[in-house]
C-alpha positions in Angstrom: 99.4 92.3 71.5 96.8 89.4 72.5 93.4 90.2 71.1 91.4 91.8 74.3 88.5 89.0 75.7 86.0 89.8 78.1 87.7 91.5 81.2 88.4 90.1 84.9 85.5 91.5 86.3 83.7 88.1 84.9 86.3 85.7 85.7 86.0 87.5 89.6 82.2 86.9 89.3 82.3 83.2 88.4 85.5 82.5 90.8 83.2 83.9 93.3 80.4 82.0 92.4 82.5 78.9 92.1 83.6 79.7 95.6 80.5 80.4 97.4 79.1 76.8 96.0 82.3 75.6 97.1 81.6 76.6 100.6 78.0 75.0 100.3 79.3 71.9 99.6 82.3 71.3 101.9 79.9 73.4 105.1 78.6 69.7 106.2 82.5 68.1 106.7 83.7 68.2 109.9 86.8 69.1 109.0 86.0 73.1 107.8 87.6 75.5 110.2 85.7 78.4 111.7 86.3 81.7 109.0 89.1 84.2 110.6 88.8 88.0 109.7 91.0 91.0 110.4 89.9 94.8 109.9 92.4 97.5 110.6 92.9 101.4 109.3 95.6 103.4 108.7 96.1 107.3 108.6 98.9 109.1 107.2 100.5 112.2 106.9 103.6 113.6 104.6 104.8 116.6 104.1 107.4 118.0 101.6 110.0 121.3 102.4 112.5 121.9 99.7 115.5 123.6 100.1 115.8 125.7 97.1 114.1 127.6 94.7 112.1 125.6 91.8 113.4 125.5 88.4 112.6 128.5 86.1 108.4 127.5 84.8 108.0 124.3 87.5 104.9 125.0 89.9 105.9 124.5 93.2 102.8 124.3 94.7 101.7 120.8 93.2 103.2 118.6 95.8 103.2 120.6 99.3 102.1 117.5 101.5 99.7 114.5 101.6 97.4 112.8 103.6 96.0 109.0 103.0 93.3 106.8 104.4 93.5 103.3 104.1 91.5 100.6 105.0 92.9 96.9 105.1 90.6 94.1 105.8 90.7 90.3 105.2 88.6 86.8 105.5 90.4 83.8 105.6 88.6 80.4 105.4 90.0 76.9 105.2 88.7 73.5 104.5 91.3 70.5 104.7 94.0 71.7 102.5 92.0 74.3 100.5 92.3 77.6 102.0 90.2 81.0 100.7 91.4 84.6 101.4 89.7 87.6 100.5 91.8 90.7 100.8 89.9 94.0 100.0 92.1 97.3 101.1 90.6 100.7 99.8 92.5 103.9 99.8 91.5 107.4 99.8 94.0 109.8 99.5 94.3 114.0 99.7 96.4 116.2 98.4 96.9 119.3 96.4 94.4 120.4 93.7 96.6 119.5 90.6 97.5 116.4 91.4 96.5 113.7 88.6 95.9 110.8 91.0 92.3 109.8 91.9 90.9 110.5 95.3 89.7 106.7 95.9 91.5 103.8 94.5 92.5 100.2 95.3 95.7 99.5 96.8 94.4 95.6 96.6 91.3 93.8 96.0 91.4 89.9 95.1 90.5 86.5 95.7 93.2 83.6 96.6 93.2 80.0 96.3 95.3 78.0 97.3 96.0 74.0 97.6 98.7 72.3 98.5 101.7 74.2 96.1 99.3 75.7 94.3 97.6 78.9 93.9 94.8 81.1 92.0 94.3 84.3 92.3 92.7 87.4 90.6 91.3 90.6 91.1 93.7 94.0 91.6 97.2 92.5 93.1 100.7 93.7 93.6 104.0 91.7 92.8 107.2 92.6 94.1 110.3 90.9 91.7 113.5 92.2 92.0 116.5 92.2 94.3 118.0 95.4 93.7 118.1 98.7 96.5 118.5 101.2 93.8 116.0 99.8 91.1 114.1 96.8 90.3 114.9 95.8 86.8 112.7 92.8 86.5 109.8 94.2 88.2 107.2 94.4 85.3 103.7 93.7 86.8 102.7 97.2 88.4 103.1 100.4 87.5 105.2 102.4 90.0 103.6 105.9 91.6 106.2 108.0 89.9 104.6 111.5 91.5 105.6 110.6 95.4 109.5 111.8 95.4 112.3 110.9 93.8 112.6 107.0 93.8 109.0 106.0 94.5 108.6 102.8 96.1 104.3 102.7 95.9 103.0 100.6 93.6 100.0 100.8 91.5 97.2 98.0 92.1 97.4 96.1 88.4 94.0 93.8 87.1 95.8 90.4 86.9 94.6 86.4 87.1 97.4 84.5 88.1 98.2 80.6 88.3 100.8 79.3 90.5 102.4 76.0 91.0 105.4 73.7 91.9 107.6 72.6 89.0 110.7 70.7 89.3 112.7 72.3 91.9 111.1 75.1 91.5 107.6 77.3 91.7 106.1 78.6 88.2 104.1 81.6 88.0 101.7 82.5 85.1 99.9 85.6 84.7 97.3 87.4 82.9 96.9 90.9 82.9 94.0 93.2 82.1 94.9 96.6 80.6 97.5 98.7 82.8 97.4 102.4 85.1 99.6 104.6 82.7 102.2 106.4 84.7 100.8 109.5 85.7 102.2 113.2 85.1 101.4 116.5 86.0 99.8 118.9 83.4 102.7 121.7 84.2 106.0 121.4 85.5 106.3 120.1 89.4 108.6 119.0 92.1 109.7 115.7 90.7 108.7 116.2 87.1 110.5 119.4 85.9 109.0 118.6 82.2 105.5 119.4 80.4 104.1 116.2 79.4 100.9 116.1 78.0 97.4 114.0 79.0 97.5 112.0 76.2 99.5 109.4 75.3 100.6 107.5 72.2 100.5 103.4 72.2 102.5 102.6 69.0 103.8 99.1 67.7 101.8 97.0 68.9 100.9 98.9 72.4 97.2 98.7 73.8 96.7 100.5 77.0 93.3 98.0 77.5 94.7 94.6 75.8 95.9 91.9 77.7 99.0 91.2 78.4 101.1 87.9 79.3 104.0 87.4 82.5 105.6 84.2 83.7 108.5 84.2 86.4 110.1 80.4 87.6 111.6 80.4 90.7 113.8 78.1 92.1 116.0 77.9 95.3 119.2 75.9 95.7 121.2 75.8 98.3 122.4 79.4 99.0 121.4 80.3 95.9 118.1 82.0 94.7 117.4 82.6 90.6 114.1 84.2 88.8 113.9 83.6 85.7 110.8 86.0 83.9 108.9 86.6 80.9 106.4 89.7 79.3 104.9 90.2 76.2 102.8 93.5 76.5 102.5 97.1 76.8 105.5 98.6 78.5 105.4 99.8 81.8 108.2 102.4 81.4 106.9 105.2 78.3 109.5 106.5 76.0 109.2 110.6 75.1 108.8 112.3 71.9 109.4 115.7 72.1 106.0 118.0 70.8 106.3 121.7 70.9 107.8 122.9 74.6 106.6 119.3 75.8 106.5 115.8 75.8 104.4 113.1 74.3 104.6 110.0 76.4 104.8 106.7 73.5 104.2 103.1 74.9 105.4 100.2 72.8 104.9 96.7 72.6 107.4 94.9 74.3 108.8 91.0 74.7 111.2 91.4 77.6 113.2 88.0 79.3 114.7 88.9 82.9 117.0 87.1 85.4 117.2 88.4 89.1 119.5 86.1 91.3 120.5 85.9 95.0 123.6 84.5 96.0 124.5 84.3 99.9 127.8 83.4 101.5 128.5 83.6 105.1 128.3 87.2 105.9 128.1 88.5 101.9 125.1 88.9 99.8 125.7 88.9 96.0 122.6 90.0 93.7 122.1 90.3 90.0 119.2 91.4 87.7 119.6 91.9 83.8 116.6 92.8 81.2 116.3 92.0 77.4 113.8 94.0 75.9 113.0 93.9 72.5 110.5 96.0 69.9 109.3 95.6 66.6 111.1 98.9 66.2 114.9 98.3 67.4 115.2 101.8 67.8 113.4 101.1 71.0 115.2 98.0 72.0 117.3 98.1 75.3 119.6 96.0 77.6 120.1 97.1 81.4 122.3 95.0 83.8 122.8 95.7 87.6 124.8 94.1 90.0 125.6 94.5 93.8 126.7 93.4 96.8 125.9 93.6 100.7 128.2 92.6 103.8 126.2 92.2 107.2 127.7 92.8 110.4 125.6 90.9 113.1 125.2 92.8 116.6 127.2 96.2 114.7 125.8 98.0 117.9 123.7 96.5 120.4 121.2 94.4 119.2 121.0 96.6 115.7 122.1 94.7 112.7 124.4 96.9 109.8 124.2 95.8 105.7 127.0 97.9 104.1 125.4 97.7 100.6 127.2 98.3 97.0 125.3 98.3 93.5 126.6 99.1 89.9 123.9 99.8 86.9 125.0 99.4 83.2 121.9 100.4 80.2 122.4 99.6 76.6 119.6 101.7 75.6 118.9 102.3 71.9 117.9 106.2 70.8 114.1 105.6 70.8 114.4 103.7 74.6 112.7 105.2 77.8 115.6 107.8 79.0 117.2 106.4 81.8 118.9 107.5 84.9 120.9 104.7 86.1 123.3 104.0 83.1 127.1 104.3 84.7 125.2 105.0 88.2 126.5 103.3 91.3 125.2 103.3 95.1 127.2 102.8 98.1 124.9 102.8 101.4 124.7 101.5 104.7 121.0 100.0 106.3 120.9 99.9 110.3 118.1 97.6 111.5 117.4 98.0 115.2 116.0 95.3 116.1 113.9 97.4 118.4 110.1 96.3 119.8 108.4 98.1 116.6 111.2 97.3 113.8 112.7 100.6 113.9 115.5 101.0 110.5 118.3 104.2 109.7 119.6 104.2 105.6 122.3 106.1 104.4 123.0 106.5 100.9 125.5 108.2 98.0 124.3 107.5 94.8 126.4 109.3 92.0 126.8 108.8 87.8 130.1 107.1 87.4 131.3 109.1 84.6 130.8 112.5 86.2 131.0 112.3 90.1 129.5 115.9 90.0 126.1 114.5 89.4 125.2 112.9 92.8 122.4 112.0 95.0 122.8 111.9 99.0 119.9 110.6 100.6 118.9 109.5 104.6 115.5 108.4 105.8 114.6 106.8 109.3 111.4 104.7 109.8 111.0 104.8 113.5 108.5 103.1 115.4 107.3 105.0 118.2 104.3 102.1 119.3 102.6 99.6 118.4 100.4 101.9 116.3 102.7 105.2 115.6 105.3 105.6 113.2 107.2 108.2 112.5 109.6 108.7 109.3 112.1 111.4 108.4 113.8 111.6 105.3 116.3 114.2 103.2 117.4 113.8 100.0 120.3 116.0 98.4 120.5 116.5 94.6 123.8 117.9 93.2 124.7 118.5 89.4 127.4 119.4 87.3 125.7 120.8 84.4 126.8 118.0 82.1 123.4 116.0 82.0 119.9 117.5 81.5 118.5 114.4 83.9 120.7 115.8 86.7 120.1 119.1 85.7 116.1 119.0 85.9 116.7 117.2 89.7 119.2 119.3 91.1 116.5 122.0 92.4 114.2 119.0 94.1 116.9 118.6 97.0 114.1 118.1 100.1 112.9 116.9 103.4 110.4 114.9 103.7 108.2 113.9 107.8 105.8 111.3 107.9 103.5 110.4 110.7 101.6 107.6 110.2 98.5 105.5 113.2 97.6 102.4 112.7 94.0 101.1 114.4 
């Protein structure tokens, strides 16, 4: 692990600084452009029904509904080809008594730079790598919100500078990141996490939940093709589990992972791959994951709604001590409909299943339907069915649910 320097709250003080002297010296050109800003709020609501009993010890009161507040608001300032953006988005979120996460947090909060091809930002950011529908392989910058159902999509806000640039053919990104959010567990059983993990963590080999780690990802588009090509040398965003007692000890290692995510489109197909090396100074904690899929898109499949009939196959070479995984032998076969509608209005369908024992299967359905400009409604079930033959399946088989969401945007 790199030895930990002074944190990013000094490098946001003198980028700001930098900034503001910046803007004092560039005020008397006539070419500065008049500073743009944008405020708007968003409110909403989920709620949780299950549609069987809980699993013998799991509380099933932790996760009954929740209800968010967010704030989104951004300045935007340009001068020539130098452009400024300041995005600051706050959240405050409610929910039930035992739940870990904080009340307040920062979805986002950083400054951008940007020139030409070239970029610099820092503060709390998000990063989205990966091509994948069922999982993003690659995806190592944020920690994933693992408490919101049963593949959570929402990401944690992660301290990072990053440096972008062209290079070649292609654009380089370099990052540095400040400490990490651990992923968060309840202190008893719960929808979702059927195990007792406890509030302390280890950080072994080389893992520093405050150190600084290191990410680079080079991408580069030709022709119909699309490759990223990335690099981290850190703490791991995914913990491995020791078992302690009737729970769990969460252990985060020191990892150097290399990942390739690609894109490849041809005429109405869609071919995508990710694959992940990731090696330990203990290789009992080494692993090697490979997915690979396929989408076929049907223009104008009804109306003006556009169909993606979507196929993915997961294969993990996980060594004893590795995170357990969920996806080795797993395959999806799905279907998107995208409406095309005034508000972006989508319908998914979904069989996920383990390939080895078609008994352990997942059938899941959500709808994001937009009702206005400013209402959105979502519905979405998820059916968990298990054939006794995995203790993974096992522990998700009573979390079958259905899940409304309401959200107003202002």
């Amino acid at each position: 692990m790199i030895t930990r320097r002074p944190g990013l709250a000094a490098l946001v003080l003198g980028l700001c600084g930098a900034v503001a002297q910046a803007r004092e010296q560039v005020q008397i050109l006539p070419q500065t452009q008049a500073a743009e800003q944008e405020l708007s709020a968003k409110i909403a609501l989920k709620r949780y029904f299950f549609t069987s009993s809980p699993a013998d010890g799991v509380d099933d009161d932790s996760l009954p509904g929740t209800a968010q507040l967010g704030l989104d608001y951004q300045y935007l300032q340009s001068w020539d080809n130098l452009r400024l953006r300041l995005v600051v988005n706050p959240r405050y979120l409610a929910s039930a008594k035992r739940d870990p996460r904080p009340d307040f947090y920062w979805d986002e909060l950083f400054v951008l730079l940007e020139q030409d091809s070239r970029e610099l930002k820092v503060g709390r950011i998000k990063e989205h790598w990966g091509v994948m529908e069922t999982r993003q392989l690659v995806d190592v910058i944020n920690t994933y919100d693992n408490l919101d159902g049963l593949q959570p999509e929402e990401k944690l806000s992660q301290k990072a500078l990053k440096l972008g640039s062209s290079l070649g053919p292609g654009h380089l990104s370099l990052y540095l990141l400040d400490g990490f959010e651990p992923v968060q567990f309840y202190r008893e059983p719960a929808r979702f996490a059927a195990y007792r993990v406890q509030s302390e963590a280890e950080y072994i080999h080389g893992a520093d939940r405050d150190g600084l780690d290191v990410a680079a990802r080079y991408f580069v588009s030709v022709s119909d093709l699309d490759i990223g090509l990335s690099y981290f040398k850190g703490t791991n965003r995914a913990p491995a589990f020791r078992t302690a007692g009737d729970s769990l000890v969460a252990q985060y290692t020191e990892v150097t992972q290399w990942g390739l995510d690609a894109i490849w489109v041809r005429e109405q197909w869609l071919y995508k791959l990710e694959a992940l090396d990731q090696r330990v100074s203990d290789s009992a904690y080494n692993s090697r994951k490979l997915s690979v899929g396929l989408e076929y898109a049907i223009t104008r499949a009804w109306r003006d709604a556009d169909l993606s009939l979507i196929g993915e196959y997961h294969r993990d070479q996980d060594q004893r001590l590795a995170p357990v995984s969920i996806f080795d032998r797993k395959f999806l076969l799905g279907a998107r409909l995208e409406l095309n509608d005034a508000h972006l209005s989508s319908l998914f369908l979904g069989y996920t299943a383990q390939a080895s024992d078609l008994g352990n299967n997942m059938l899941s359905a959500s709808l994001d339907l937009g009702l206005s400009d400013a209402l959105r409604a979502g519905v979405s079930a998820v059916l968990v069915n298990s054939s006794s033959s995995d203790a993974v399946w096992d522990a998700l088989a009573s979390d079958s649910h259905l899940a409304l969401e309401l959200s107003y945007s202002f």
